[in-house]
N, C-alpha and C positions, 0 to 999 in steps of 0.2 A: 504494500500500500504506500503512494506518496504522498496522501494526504499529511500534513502538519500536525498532530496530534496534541501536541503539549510547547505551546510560544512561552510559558515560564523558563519552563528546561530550557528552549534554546535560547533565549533571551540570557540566561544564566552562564551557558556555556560561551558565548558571543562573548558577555563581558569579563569571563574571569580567564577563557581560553582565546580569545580572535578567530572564534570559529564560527567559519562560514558553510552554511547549509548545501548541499548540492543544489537544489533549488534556491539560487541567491537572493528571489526575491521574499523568499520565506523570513530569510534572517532582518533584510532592512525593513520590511512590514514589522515585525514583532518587534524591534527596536522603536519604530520608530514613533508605536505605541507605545512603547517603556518610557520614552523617553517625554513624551506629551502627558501620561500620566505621572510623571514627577515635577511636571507644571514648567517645564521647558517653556519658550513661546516659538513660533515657528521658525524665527531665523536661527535661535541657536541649537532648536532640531535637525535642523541642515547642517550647523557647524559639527554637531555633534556625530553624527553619521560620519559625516567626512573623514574627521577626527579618528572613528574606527574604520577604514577604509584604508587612510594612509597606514596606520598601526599594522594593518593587515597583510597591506601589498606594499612592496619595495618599490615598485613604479607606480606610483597612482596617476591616472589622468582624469582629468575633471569630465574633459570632453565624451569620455567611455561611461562614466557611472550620476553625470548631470540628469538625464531625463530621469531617469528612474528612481531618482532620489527625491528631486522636485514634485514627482506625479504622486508619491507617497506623501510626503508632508504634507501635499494641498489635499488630497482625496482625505486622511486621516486628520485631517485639524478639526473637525469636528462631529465626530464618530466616535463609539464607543471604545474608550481607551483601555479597558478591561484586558490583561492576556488571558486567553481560554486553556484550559484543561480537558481533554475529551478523555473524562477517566471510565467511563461505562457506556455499552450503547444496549438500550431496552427494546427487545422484539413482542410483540404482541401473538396472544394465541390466534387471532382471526388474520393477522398478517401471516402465521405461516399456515394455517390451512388453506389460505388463496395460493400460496407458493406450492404446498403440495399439491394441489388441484391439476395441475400442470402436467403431472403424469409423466415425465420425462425426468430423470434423474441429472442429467448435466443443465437441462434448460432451468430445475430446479435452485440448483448450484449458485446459477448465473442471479438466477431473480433475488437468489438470498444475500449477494454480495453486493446488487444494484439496490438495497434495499438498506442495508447499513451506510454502505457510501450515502446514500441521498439522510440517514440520519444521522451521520457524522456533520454534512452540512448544513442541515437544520438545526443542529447545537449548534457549532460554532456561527451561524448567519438567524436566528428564530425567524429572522423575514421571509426567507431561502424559498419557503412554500413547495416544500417536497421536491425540487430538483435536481440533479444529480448531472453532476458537473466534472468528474470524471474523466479519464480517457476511456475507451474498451479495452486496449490493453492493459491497462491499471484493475479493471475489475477482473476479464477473464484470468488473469493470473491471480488473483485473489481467491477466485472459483477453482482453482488448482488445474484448470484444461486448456488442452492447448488446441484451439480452432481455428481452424483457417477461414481467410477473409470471407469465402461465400458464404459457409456455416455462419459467420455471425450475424449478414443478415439473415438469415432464415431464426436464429433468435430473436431480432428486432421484430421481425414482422409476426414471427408466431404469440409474443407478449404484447404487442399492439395488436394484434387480432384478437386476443381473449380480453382485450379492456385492460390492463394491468399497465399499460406504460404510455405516455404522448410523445412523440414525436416530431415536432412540428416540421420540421426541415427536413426530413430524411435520414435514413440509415446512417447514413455518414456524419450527422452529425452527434457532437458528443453529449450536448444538455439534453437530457430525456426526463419530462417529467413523470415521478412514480405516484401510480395512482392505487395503489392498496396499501399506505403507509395508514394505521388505525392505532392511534396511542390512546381511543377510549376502551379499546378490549385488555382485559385481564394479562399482565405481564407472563411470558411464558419462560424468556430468556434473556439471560442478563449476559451481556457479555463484556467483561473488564481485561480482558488481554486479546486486543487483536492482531495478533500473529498467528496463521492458520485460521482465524476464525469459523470458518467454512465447518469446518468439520463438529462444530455446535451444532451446526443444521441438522449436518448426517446424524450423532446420538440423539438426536431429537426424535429422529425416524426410525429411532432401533437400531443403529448400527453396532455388534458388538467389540468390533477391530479397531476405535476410535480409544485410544490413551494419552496422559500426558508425559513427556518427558519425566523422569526422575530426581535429574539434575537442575534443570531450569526450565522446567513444567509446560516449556510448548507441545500443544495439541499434536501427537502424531498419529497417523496409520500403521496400528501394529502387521508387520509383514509375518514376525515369524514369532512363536511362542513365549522365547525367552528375552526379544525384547522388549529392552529398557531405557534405551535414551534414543534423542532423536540423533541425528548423523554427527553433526559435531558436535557433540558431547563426548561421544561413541569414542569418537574418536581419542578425544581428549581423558577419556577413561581407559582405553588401551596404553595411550603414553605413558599414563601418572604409576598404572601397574606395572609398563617396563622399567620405569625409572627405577619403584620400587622394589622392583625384582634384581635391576643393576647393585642398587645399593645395599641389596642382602645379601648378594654375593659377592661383593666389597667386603661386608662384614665378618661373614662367614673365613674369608681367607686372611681376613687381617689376625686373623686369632690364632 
């Protein structure tokens, strides 16, 4: 997912680390918030940015990071200067028996991850009014499948043909508004770590090969009986037992 999840964090790492988000305009938005919320006023917003900019890059040029700094300070001077935290997102029992209704197990997939994404940005936006704004490459990999181009329309249109998504513009485009988002039905699913999230859906439906890591409790698909962690971990638990292993027979022979 590249959705922004938590502007405190980055905000925090920004200023204690000069660290910048892969998504660049991620980090001068949440700054630039931060910094209107400590009652900045707009020019020395802009100084201030700058300020962490130079810090950042050893060649800075004005000319390279001026628009995008300017369109911030004016779009956010007076907007809610709040940083957001997206520490849960709440699925409803009637939003997913519309998903289940679908009858297709990947088409499923798809609707339950266009369905978080579009409540990820009605948290962070309340105005948002169920849209989903997204790439498709962003959600099908969220969906854990890999489709090719024709297949995805044939999702678009098969979810616009049952009523469950708008489309205004076409396939191709990416704002698709979802139309079974229902937060007055009874909570069914809470979801507070979305990494694999997907895979909520599937235990939802009975899956019993759905676990979570041991080590650092991401959602995995258990492939084979005995395991236990997800890939790197695995991994990381193999090494720690060789190491362990090297060093007891270090010990062993020192004696």
């Amino acid at each position: 997912m590249k959705i922004l999840l938590n502007e405190k964090e980055l905000v925090g790492k920004a200023l204690n680390d000069r660290y910048m988000s892969p998504k660049v305009t991620d980090t001068i938005r949440a700054l630039t918030k931060f910094y209107y919320g400590e009652g900045l006023t707009k020019k020395q917003v802009k100084e201030a940015l700058e300020n962490f900019i130079i810090a950042k890059y050893q060649h800075y040029d004005p000319m390279k990071w001026d628009a995008l700094l300017n369109r911030n300070v004016k779009q956010l001077e007076k907007s809610d200067h709040k940083l957001y935290v997206v520490d849960e997102i709440r699925i409803s029992l009637d939003e997913l028996k519309k998903i289940a209704a679908i009858d297709n197990l990947e088409y499923e997939k798809i609707a339950f991850a266009l369905l978080v994404h579009t409540k990820i940005y009605n948290y962070i936006k309340p105005s948002n009014d169920d849209w989903m704004n997204s790439s498709q490459a962003d959600v099908y990999g969220d969906s854990n499948l890999s489709i090719k181009a024709a297949e995805r329309k044939l999702v678009i249109h098969e979810l616009t043909s049952r009523g469950l998504i708008y489309n205004p513009v076409g396939i191709k485009n990416t704002k698709i508004k979802i139309l079974y988002v229902n937060n007055q039905s009874d909570t069914e699913i809470i979801i507070k770590d979305l990494r694999n999230y997907v895979y909520e859906y599937l235990r939802w439906k009975g899956h019993k090969d759905i676990m979570n890591c041991l080590r650092c409790d991401l959602r995995i698909l258990k492939t084979y009986k005995t395991n236990k962690y997800c890939a790197e971990c695995s991994k990381k638990v193999k090494q720690e037992q060789k190491n362990n292993w090297k060093k007891e027979k270090w010990l062993q022979e020192e004696k």
